[in-house]
Backbone as CSV, one residue per row, in Angstrom:
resi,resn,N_x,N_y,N_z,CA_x,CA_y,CA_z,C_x,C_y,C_z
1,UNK,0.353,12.994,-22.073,-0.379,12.559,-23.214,-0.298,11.039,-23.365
2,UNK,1.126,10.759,-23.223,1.276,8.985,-23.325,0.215,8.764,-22.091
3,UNK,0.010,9.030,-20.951,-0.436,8.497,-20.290,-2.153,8.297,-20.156
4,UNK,-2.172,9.521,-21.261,-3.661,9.306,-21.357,-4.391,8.005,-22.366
5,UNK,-3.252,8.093,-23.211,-3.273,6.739,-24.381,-2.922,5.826,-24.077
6,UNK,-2.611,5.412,-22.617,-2.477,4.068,-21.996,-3.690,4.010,-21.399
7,UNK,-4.406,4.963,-20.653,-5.522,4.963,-20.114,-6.431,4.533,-21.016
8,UNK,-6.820,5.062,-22.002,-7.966,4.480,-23.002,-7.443,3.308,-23.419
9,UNK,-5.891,2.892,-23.746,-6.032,1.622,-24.038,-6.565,0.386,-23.000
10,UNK,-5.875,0.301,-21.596,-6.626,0.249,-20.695,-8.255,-0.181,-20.586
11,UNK,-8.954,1.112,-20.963,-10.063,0.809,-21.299,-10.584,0.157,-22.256
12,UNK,-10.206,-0.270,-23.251,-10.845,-0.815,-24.288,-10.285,-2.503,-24.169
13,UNK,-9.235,-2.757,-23.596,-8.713,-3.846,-22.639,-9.509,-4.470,-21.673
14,UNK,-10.101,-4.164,-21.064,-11.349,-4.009,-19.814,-12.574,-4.017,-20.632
15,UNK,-13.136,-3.280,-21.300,-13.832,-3.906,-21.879,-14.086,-4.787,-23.067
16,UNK,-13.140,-5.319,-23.148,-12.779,-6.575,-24.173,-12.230,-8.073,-23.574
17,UNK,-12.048,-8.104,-22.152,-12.185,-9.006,-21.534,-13.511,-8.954,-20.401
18,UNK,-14.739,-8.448,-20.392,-15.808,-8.466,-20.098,-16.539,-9.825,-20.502
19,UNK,-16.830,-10.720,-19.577,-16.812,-11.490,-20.214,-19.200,-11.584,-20.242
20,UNK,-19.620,-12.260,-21.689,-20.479,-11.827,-21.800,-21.207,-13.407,-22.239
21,UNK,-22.508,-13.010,-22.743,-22.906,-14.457,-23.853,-23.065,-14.224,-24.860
22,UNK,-22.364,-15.673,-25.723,-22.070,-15.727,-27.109,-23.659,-15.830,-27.772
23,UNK,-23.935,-15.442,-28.726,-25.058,-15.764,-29.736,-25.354,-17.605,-29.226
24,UNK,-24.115,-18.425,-29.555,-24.271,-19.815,-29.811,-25.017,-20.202,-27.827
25,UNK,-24.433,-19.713,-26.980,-24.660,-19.845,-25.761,-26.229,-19.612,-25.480
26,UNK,-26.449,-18.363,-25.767,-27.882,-18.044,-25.780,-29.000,-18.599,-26.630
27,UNK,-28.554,-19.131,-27.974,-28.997,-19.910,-28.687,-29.461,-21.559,-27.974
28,UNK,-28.314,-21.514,-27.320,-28.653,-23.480,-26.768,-29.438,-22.751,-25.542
29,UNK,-29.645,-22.450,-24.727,-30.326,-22.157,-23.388,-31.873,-21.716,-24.603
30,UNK,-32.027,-21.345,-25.139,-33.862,-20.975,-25.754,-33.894,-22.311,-26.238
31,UNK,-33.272,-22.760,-27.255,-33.305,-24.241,-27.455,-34.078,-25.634,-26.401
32,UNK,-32.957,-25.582,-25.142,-33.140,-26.489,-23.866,-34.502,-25.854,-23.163
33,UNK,-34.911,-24.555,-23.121,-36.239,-24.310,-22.413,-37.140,-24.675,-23.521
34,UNK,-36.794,-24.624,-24.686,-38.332,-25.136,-25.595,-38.699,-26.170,-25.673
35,UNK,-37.503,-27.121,-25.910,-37.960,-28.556,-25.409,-38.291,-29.180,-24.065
36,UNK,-37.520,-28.124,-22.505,-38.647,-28.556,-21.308,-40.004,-28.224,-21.742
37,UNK,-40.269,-27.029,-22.631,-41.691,-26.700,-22.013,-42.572,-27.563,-23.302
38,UNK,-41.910,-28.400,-23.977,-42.328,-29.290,-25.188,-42.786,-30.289,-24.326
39,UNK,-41.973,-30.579,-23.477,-42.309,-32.060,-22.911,-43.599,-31.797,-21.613
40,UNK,-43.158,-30.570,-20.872,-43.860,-30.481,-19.936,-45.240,-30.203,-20.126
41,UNK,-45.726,-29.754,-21.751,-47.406,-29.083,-21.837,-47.992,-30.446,-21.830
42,UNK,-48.065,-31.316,-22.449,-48.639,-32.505,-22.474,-49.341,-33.000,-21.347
43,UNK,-48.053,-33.216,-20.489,-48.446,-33.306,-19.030,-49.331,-32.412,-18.391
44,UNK,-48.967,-31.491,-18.463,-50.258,-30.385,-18.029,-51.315,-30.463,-18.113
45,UNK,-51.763,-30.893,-19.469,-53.100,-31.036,-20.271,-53.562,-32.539,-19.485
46,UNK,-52.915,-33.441,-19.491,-53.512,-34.549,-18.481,-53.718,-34.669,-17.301
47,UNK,-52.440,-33.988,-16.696,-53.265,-33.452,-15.120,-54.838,-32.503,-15.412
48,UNK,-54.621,-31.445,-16.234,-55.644,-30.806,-15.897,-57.165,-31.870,-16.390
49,UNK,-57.425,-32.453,-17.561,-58.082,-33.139,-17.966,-58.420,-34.652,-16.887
50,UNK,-57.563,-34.654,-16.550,-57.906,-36.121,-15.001,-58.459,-35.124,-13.897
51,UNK,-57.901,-33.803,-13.346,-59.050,-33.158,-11.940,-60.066,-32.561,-12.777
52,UNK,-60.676,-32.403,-14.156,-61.893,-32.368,-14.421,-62.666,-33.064,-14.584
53,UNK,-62.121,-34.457,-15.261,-63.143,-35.758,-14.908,-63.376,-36.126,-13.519
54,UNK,-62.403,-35.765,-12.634,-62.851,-36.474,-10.853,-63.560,-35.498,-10.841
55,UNK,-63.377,-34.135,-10.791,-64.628,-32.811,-10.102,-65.802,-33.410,-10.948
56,UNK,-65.946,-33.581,-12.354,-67.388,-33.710,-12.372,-67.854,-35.010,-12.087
57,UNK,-66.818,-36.137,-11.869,-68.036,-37.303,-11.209,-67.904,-37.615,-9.985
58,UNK,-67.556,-37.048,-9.294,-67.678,-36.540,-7.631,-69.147,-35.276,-7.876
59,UNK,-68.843,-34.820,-8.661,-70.457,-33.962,-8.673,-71.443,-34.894,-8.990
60,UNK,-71.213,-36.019,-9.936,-72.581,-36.695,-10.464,-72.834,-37.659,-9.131
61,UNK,-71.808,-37.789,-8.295,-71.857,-38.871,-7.037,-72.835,-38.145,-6.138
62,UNK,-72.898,-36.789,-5.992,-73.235,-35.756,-5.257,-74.759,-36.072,-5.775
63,UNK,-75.268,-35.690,-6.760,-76.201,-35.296,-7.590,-77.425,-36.608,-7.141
64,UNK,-76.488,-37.849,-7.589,-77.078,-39.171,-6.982,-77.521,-39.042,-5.565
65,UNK,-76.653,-38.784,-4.722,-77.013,-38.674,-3.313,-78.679,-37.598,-2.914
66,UNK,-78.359,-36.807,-3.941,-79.383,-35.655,-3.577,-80.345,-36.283,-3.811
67,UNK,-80.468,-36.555,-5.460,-82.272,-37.088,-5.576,-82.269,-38.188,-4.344
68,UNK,-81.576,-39.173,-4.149,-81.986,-39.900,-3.533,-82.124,-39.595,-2.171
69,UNK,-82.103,-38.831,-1.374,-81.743,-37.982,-0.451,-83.506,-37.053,-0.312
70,UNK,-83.532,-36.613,-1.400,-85.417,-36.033,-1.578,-86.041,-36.508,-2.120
71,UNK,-86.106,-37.957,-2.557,-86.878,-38.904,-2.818,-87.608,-39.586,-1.300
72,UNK,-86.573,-39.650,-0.678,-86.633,-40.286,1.242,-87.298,-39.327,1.567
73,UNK,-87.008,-38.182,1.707,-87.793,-36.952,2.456,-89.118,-36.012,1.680
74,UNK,-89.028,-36.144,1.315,-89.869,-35.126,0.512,-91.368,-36.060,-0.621
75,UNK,-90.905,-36.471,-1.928,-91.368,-37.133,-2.093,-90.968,-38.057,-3.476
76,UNK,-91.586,-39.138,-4.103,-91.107,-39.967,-4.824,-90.884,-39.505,-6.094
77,UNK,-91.209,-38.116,-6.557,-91.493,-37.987,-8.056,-89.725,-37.379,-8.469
78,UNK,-88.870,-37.008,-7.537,-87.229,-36.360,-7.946,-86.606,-37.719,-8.797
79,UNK,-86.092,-37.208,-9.691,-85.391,-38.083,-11.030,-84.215,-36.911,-11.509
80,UNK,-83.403,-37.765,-12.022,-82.405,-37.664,-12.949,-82.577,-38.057,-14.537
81,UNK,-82.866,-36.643,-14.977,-83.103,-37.188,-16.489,-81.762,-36.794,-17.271
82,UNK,-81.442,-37.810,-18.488,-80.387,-37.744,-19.240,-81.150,-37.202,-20.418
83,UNK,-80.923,-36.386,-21.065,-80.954,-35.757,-22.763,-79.429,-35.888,-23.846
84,UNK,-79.973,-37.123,-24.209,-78.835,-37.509,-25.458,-78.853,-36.236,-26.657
85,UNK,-79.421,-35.420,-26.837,-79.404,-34.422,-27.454,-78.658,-33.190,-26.859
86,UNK,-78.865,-32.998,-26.187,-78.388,-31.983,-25.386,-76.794,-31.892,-24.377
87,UNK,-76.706,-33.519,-23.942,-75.348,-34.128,-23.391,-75.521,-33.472,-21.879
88,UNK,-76.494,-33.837,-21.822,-76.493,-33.209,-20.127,-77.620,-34.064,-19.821
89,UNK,-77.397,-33.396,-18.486,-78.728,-34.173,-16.883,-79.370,-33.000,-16.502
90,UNK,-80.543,-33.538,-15.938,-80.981,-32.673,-14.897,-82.037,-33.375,-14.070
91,UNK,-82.122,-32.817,-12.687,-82.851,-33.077,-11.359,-84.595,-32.233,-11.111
92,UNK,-85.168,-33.156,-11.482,-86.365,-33.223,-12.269,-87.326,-33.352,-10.796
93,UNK,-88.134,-32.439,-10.509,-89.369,-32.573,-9.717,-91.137,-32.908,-10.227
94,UNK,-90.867,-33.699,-10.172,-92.087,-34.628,-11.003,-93.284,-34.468,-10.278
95,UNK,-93.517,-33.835,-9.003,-94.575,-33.320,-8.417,-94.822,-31.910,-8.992
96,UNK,-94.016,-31.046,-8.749,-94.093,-29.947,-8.928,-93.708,-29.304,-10.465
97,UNK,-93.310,-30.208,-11.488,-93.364,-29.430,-12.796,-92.263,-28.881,-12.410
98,UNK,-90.702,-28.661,-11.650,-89.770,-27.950,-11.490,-88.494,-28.742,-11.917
99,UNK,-87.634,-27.945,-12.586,-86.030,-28.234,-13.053,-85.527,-27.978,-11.655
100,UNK,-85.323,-28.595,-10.686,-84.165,-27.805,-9.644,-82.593,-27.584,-10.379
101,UNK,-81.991,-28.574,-10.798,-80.720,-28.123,-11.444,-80.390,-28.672,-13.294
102,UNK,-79.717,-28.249,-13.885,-79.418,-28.390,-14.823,-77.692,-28.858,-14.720
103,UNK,-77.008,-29.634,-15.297,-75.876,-29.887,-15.773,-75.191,-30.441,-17.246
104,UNK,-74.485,-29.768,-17.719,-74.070,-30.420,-18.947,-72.451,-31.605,-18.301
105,UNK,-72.771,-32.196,-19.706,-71.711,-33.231,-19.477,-70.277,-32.547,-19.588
106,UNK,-68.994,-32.466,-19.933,-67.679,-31.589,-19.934,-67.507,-31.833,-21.393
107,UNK,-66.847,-30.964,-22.204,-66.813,-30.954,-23.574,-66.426,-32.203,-23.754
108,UNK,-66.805,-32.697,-25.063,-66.509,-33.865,-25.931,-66.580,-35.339,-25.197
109,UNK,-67.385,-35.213,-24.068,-68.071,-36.691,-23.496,-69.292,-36.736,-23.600
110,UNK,-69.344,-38.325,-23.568,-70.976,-38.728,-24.029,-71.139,-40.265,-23.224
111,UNK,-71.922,-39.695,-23.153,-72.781,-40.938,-22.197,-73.479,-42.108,-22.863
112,UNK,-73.653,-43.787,-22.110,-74.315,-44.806,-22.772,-75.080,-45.554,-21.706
113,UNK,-76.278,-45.507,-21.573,-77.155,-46.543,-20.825,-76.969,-47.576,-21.609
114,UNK,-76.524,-48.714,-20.375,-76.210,-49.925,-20.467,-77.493,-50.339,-20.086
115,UNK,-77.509,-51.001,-18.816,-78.672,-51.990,-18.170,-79.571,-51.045,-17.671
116,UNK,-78.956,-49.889,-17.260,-80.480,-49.029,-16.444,-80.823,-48.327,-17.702
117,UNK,-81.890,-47.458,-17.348,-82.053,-46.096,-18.046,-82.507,-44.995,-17.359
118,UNK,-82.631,-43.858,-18.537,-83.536,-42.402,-18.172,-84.747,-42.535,-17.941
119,UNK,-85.166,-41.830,-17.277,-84.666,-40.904,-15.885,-84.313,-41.910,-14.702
120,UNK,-83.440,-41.452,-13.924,-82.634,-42.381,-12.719,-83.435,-41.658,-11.619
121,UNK,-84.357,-43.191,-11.386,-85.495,-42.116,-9.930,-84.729,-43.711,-8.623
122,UNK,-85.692,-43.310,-7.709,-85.357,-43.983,-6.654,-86.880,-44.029,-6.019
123,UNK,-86.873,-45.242,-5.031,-87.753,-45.979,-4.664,-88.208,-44.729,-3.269
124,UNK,-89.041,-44.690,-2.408,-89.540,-43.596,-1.056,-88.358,-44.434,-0.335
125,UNK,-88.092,-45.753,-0.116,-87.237,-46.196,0.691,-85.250,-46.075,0.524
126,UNK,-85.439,-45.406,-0.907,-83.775,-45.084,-1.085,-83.389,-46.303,-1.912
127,UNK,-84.241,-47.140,-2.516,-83.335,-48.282,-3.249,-83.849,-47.882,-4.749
128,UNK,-82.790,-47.759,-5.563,-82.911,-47.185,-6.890,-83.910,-48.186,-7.778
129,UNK,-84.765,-47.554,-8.577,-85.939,-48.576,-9.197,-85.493,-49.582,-10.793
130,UNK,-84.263,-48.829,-11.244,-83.421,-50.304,-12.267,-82.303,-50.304,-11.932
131,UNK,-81.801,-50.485,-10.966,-80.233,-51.382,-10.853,-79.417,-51.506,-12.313
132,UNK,-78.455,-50.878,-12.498,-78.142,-51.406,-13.651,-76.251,-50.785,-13.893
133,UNK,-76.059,-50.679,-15.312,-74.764,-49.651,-15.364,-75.122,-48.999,-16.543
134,UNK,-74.123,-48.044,-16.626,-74.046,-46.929,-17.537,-72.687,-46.423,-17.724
135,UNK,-71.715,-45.749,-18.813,-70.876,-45.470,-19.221,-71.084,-44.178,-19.440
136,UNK,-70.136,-43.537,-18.909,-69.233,-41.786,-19.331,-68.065,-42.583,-20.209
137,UNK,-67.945,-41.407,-21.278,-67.185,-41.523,-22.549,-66.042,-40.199,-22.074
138,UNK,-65.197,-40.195,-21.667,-64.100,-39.002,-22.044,-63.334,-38.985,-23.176
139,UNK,-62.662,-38.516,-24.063,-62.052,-38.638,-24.741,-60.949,-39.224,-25.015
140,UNK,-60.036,-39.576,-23.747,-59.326,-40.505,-22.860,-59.402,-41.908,-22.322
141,UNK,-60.596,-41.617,-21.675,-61.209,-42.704,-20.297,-62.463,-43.084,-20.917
142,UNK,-62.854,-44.039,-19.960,-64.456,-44.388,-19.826,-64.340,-45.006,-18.602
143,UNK,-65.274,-44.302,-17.900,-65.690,-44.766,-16.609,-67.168,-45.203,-16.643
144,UNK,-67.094,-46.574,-15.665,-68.461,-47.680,-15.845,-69.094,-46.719,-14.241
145,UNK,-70.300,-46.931,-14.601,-70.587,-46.510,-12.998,-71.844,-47.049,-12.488
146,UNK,-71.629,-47.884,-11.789,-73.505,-49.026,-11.536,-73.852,-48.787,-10.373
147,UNK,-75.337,-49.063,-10.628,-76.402,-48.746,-9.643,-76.689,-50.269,-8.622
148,UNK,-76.402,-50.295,-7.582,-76.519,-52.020,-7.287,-77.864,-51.862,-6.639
149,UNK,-78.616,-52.979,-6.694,-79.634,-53.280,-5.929,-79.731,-52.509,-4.261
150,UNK,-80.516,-52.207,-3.429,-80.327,-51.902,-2.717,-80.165,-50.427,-2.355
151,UNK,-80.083,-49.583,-1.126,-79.971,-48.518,-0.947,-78.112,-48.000,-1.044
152,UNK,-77.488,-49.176,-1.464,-76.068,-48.614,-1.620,-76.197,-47.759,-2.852
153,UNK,-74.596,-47.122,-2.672,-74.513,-46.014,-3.418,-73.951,-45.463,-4.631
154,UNK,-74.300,-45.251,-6.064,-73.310,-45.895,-7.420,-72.086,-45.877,-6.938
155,UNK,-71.169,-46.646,-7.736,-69.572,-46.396,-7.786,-69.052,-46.796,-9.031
156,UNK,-68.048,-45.522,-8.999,-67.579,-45.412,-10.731,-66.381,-45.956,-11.327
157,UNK,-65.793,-46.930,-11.554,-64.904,-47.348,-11.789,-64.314,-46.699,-13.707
């Protein structure tokens, strides 16, 4: 009988040096991950917000290339029209009465013709017909992006 009442004491010995986590322990570890992930969302949001401004003006670089691209081949009437109402572009067939594409601008940017304007056509020979600049507004940034004389090609600073 004694020996069975050493046994359970035993046990309750064993499990009373188990060693475990305190409330206060577990408390600081939720603590230290809320403030990494305090510091780290921010960052997130600016990475993600900087590869959506490059994807869409690597698309508008694209977009440029095209009209001007079936302006050379095809014929003189392809334009780029801007709608300040609407906050978008589109690639305008001026022979044919046709929208080939539509694009909106990315939430909460807005655009400013500086020296050129709407619609952005190009010459049969590839040299754009007002040379000029124009501004994208991000909420962040503003990127300038000019048209130079010549068959070179905008660049957006």
């Amino acid at each position: 009988m004694e020996l069975q009442k050493e046994k359970s004491f035993l046990g309750l010995q064993s499990l009373r040096n188990r060693s475990g986590f305190t409330l206060t322990e577990v408390l600081l570890v939720l603590v230290s991950w809320s403030a990494l992930l305090l510091i780290i969302s921010p960052i997130q949001h600016n990475i993600i917000s900087s590869i959506k401004a490059e994807h869409f003006l690597e698309q508008f670089q694209s977009d440029l290339l095209l009209t001007q691209q079936l302006t050379m081949q095809d014929h003189g009437s392809y334009y780029l029209l801007f709608q300040k109402q609407t906050n978008d572009y589109t690639l305008y067939d001026g022979e044919s009465n046709q929208t080939m594409f539509h694009r909106p601008l990315p939430k909460d940017w807005s655009y400013q013709m500086n020296t050129t304007r709407s619609p952005i056509r190009f010459n049969r020979n590839g040299t754009i017909r007002h040379p000029g600049t124009m501004r994208f507004y991000s909420p962040d940034r503003s990127y300038k992006v000019t048209f130079p004389f010549g068959i070179s090609r905008a660049t957006i600073e």
